[in-house]
N, C-alpha and C positions, 0 to 999 in steps of 0.2 A: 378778101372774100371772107366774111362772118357763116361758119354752118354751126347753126345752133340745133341743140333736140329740147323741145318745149313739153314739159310734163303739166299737167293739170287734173288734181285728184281731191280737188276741195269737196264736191258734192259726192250723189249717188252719181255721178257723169265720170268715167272713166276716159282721158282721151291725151294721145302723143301727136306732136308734129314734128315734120322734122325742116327746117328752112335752110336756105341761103340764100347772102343780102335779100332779105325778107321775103324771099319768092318759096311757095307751101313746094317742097320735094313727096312729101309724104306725109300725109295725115290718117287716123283713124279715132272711133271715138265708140262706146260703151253707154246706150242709154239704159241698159238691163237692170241695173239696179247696183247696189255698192259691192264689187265682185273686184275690188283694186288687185287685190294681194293674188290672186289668179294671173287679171288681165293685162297689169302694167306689164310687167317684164315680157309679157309675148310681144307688145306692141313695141316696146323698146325696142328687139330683138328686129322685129319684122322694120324700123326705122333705120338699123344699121345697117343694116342688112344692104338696102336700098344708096345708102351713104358707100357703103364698100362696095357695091357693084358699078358707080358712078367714080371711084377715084377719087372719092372727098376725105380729109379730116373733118375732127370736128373740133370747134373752136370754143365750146363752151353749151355749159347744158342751164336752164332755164327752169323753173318748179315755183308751180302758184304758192303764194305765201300764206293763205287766210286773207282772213277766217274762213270757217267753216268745219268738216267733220272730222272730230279729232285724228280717227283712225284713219280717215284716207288722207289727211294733212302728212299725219306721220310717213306712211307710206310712201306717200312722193317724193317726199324732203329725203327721206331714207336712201331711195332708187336715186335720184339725182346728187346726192352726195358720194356715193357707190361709185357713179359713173366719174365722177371731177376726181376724184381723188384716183380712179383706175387711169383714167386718159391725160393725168394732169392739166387739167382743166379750169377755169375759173366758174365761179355759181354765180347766178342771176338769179333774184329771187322780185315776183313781183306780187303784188297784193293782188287778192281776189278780186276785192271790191271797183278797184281799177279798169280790173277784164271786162267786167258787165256793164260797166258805165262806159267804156270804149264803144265797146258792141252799139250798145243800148244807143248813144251818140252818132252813130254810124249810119243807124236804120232810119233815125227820125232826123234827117239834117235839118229838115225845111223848118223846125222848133227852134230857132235860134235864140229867144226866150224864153225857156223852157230849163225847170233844174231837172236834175236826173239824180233819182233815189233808187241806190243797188241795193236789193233786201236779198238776206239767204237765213232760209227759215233757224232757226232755233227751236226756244222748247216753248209750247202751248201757243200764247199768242204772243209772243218775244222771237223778234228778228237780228241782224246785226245788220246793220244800215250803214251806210255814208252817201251825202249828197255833195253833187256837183253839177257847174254848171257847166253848159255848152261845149268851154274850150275842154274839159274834163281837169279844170281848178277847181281843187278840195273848197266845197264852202260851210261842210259840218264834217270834222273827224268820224272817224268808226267806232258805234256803241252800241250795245244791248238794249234795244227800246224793247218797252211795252208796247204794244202799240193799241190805242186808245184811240175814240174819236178826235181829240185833240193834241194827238203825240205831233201831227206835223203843222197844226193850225198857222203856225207863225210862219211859213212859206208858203203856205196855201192862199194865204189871205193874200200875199202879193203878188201872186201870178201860178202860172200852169206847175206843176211837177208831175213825173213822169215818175211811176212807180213799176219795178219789176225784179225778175229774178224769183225763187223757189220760196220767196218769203213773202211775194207779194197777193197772190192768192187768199190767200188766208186773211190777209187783211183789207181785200175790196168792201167787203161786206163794211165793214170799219168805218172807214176812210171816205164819206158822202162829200166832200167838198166837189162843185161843180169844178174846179181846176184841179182837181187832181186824174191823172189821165194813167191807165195799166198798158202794159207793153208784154206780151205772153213769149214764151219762147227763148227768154235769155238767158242763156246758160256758160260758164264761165271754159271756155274748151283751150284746148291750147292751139288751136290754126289762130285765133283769138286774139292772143298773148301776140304773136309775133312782130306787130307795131310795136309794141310796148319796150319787146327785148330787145329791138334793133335799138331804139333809143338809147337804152341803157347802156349795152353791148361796144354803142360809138362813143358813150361819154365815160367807160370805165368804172360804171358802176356796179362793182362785183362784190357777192358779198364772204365772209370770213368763214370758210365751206367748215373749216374743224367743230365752228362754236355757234353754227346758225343756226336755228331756231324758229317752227311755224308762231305764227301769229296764233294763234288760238283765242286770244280775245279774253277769253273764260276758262278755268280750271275745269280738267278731263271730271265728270261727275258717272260713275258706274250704277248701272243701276241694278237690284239685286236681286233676283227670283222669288217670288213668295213661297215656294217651299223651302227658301234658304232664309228665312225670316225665323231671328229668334223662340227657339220652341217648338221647331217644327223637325 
């Protein structure tokens, strides 16, 4: 019996699950805004909770990888490293991009032609994308696009893609190819993740909990108060 606690703290989405053999024990989820560092460790808290009143260990703890926001990346990866290292535990780490295209794959089966592009917004009109298709086989790595009317031309031109996730908005307006199709609603959670982790979980793919490290994609950039601007 695998009881995993799935963390996921990439976006403004705060949200814990707790599984065994992939069946949801306990989930909760934070659409309030980026309020990680409050609301992880209650949810954690309230998932163990639930675990000890049932009789369960737990076998290993689960945390989205990236991309996305640096500070709640950190935060997760923090809290589930916490937990591996207290419960002697193994880590799972799986990539953002993965969750949303899972989902995203889930909702539209009847697409079986159809790529799927997970966007999570970045800065101005710059996303962090990766496209996949159907079976959720990587068929563009994850990058920091511009996104332009012609950023995804060379797929659009051969058939349907499916854009969505907190990046995609912004860039409907963009994006006029009659095959390219928005998908609202997809948000990377961790009830989500749990397909993903089972996979992993049964093939031993755990990662090196002392030296691992979020995906971030891009170097943390701070940004500075204009009354903290030289001269002021």
């Amino acid at each position: 019996m695998s009881c995993i606690l799935n963390i996921e703290t990439s976006t403004s989405v705060c949200s814990v699950a707790l599984s065994a053999n992939g069946e949801v024990l306990f989930e909760k989820a934070s659409f309030e805004g980026p309020s990680h560092a409050a609301l992880l460790g209650v949810f954690v808290e309230e998932a163990l909770s639930v675990l000890k009143e049932g009789g369960g260990k737990l076998d290993a703890v689960a945390v989205s990888s990236g991309p996305g926001s640096y500070t709640g990346l950190r935060i997760g990866v923090s809290v589930a490293k916490g937990l591996c290292f207290g419960f002697g535990i193994p880590l799972i780490g799986i990539h953002t991009l993965d969750i949303m295209a899972a989902t995203a794959i889930k909702q539209n089966r009847t697409a079986a032609d159809c790529l799927y592009c997970a966007m999570l917004d970045a800065r101005r009109m710059e996303v962090y994308a990766a496209i996949y298709d159907a079976s959720l086989k990587l068929v563009r790595e994850t990058t920091a696009d511009i996104v332009e009317a012609e950023t995804y031309a060379s797929y659009l031109e051969k058939g349907k893609v499916c854009f969505f996730g907190n990046g995609a908005a912004k860039c409907k307006p963009v994006i006029t190819s009659p095959n390219a199709l928005f998908m609202e609603d997809i948000h990377p959670l961790a009830v989500n993740m749990i397909p993903l982790v089972e996979e992993a979980f049964a093939a031993g793919k755990f990662e090196d909990t002392a030296y691992f490290e979020p995906f971030y994609l891009k170097e943390f950039q701070a940004t500075v108060a204009k009354n903290k601007v030289l001269g002021n």
